[in-house]
N, C-alpha and C positions, 0 to 999 in steps of 0.2 A: 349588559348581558346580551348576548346573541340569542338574536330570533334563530325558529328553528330549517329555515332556508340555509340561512349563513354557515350553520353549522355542517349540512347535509352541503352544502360547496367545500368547505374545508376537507371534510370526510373523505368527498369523491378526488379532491384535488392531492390530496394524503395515498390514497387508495392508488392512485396511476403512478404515484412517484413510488410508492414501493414496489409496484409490480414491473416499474423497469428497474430499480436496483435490486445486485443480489450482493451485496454488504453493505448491512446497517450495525452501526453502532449506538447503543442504547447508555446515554447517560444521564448526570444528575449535576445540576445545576445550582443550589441553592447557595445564598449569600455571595452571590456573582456582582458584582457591580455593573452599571450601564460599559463602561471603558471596557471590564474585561470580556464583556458580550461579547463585542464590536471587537477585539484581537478575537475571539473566538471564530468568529465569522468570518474573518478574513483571513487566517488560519488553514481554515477547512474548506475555503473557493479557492485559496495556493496549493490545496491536497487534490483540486479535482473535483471537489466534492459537495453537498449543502449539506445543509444546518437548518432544523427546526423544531422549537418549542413544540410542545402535542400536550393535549388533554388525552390524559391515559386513558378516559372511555372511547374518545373520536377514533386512537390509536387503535385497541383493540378491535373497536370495528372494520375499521380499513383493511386491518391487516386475517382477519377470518377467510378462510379459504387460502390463503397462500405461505409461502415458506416462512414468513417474518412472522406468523400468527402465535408460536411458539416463543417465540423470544419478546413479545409486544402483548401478552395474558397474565392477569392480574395484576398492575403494574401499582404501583405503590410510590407516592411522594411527588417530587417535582421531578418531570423526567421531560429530553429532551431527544432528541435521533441527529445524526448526523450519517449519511447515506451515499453510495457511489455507485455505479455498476462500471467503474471502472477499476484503476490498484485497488486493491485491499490495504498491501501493506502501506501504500504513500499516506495512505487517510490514517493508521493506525500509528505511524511514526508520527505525524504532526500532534494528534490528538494525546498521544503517549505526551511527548515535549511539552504540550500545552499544559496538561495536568501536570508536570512533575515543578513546573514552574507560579501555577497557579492551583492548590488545594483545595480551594471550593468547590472546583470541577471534577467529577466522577464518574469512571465507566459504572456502569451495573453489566452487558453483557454484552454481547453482538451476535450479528448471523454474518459468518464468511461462506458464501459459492453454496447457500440454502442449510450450511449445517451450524448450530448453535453454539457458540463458543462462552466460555465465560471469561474474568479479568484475566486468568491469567495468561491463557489463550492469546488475547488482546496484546499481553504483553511480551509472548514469545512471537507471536505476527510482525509484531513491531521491532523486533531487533532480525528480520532474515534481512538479508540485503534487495535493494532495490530490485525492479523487473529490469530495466536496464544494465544494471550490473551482473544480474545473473547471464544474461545474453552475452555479454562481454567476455566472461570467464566460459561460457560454452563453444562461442568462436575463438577461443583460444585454445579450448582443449582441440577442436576440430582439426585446426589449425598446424595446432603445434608437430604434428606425425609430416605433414609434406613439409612442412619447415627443417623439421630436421634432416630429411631426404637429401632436399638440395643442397643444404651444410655439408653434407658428408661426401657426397657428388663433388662440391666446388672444392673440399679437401685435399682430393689424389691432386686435381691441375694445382691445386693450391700448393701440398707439397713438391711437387715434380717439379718447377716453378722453383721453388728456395732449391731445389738440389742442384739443378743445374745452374743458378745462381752462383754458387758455393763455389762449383766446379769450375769456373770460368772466372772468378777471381784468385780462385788457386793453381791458374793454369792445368787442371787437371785434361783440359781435353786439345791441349796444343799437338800438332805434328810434328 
């Protein structure tokens, strides 16, 4: 059992990790095995992200006074966080896959960008497309208006070009 030093480190070291992330995803662990820990956590550092066990009292105190305070009050069972302040959705597709692949693993809820979301939330987060991909199709749409500019532009020489082609293998323009 942990002295009450040990705990009040945990607490504090709990306490500064939520307050730099603003998505936490709150699950539930139970009849995990060591193996599928250890994918789990490897998992969730490919998403960006960590991972860690909490005693739902240590949680709840850490997280009083700030936005996770709500989603980390009254917590019940064996409950675990997995955290980013960076994607939301990268962490929430991994963790999605995870669990669909491994059933002992369980959302219970999350906080995205400080507002409380529940599973199912978690699971329409997890099917938007990547941040990368949404950039891609936005400099595309940007894009696509001068692109099709020039298209139309390189057209006229474009046709004028086969006309006079045409005309000049059909002798149309001999003296």
């Amino acid at each position: 059992m942990k002295k009450k030093p040990e705990k009040q480190k945990d607490l504090d070291k709990l306490r500064e990790q939520l307050a730099k992330s603003k998505n936490v995803f709150l699950t539930g662990y139970e009849k995990m095995t060591v193996q599928q820990d250890f994918e789990l956590r490897k998992t969730v550092r490919e998403a960006g992200a960590s991972y860690q066990v909490v005693k739902n009292n240590i949680a709840e105190k850490a997280a009083e006074g700030m936005d996770a305070s709500g989603l980390l009050r009254d917590l019940k069972g064996m409950c675990s966080i997995a955290y980013t302040s960076g994607d939301p959705v990268a962490l929430a597709k991994a963790l999605t896959a995870y669990a669909k692949a491994n059933p002992a693993f369980t959302f219970k809820a999350g906080m995205v960008e400080g507002r409380v979301v529940d599973v199912t939330g978690i699971n329409q987060l997890a099917t938007l497309p990547a941040k990368e991909e949404i950039f891609a199709k936005l400099l595309y749409l940007i894009n696509a208006p001068a692109q099709r500019l020039v298209t139309a532009m390189n057209g006229v020489g474009r046709n004028l070009a086969v006309v006079v082609d045409q005309g000049v293998k059909e002798n149309k323009f001999s003296s």
